[in-house]
N, C-alpha and C positions, 0 to 999 in steps of 0.2 A: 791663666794657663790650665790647671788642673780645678776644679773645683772638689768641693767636700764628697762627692760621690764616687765623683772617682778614683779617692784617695783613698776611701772605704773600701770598693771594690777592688782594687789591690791589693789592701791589705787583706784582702776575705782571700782575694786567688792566691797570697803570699803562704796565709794561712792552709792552705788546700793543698799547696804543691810541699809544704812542710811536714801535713799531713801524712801526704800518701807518701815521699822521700821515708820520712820515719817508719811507715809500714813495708815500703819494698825491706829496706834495713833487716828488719824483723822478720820478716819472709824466708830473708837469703840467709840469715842466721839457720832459723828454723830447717829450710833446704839442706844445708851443712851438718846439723846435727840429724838429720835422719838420713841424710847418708853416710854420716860414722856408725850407727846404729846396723842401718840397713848390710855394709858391711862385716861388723861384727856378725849379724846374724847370719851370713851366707858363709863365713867360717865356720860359724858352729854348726849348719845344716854340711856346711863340708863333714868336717868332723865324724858327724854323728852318723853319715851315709858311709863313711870309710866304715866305723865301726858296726855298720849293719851288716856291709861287704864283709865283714871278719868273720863278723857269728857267722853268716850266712853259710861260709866255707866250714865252720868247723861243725856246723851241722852238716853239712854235706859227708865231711869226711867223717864223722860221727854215724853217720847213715851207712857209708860203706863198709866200715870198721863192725855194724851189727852185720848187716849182710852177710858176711864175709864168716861171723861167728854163725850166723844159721849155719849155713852152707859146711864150715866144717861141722857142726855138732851132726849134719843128715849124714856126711860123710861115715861118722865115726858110729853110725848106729841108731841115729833118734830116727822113729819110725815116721812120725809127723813130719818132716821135712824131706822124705827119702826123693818123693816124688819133685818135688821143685829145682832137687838135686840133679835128678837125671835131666832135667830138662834145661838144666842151664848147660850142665855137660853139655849136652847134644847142641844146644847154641855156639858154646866154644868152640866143640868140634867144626860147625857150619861153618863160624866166623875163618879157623883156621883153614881149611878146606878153601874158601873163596881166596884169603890172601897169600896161598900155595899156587890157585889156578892162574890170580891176577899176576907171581912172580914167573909164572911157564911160561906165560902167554908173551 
């Protein structure tokens, strides 16, 4: 029925399909843990983008809070700043002026 070779050569392909069954195994393991990984780390790129989002705002409002202190110090008299004074005035002014025109209209 079978002779010795092909008894061998099944045992080689028995061997081969045990092989590679054992590596898929370890593959999918492998797959598994780099996506818990992979996860975690897209939490903490969440994370860490909220808290850039944060700074990013309190520099902004940091930024307007100096602004804000120019503008009064030219108000109150600092020579250096007088001029950047008037001309923000005169933007306000513009700005109020268009949204007076846009409410007539």
């Amino acid at each position: 029925m079978f002779n010795t070779h092909d008894v061998r050569l099944m045992a080689e392909l028995l061997s081969v399909v045990d092989s590679l069954e054992s590596r898929v195994h370890q593959l999918i393991k492998q797959l598994e843990q780099l996506q818990q990984e992979n996860a975690l780390l897209q939490k903490e790129l969440d994370s860490l983008e909220e808290k850039q989002k944060e700074k990013s705002e309190v520099a902004e409002e940091w930024q307007e809070k100096y602004q804000a202190l120019k503008m009064a110090n030219s108000m109150l008299g600092s020579n250096t700043n007088k001029t950047e004074a008037k001309l923000k005035i005169n933007t306000l002014i513009r700005e109020l002026d268009d949204c007076i025109a846009q409410l007539s209209a």
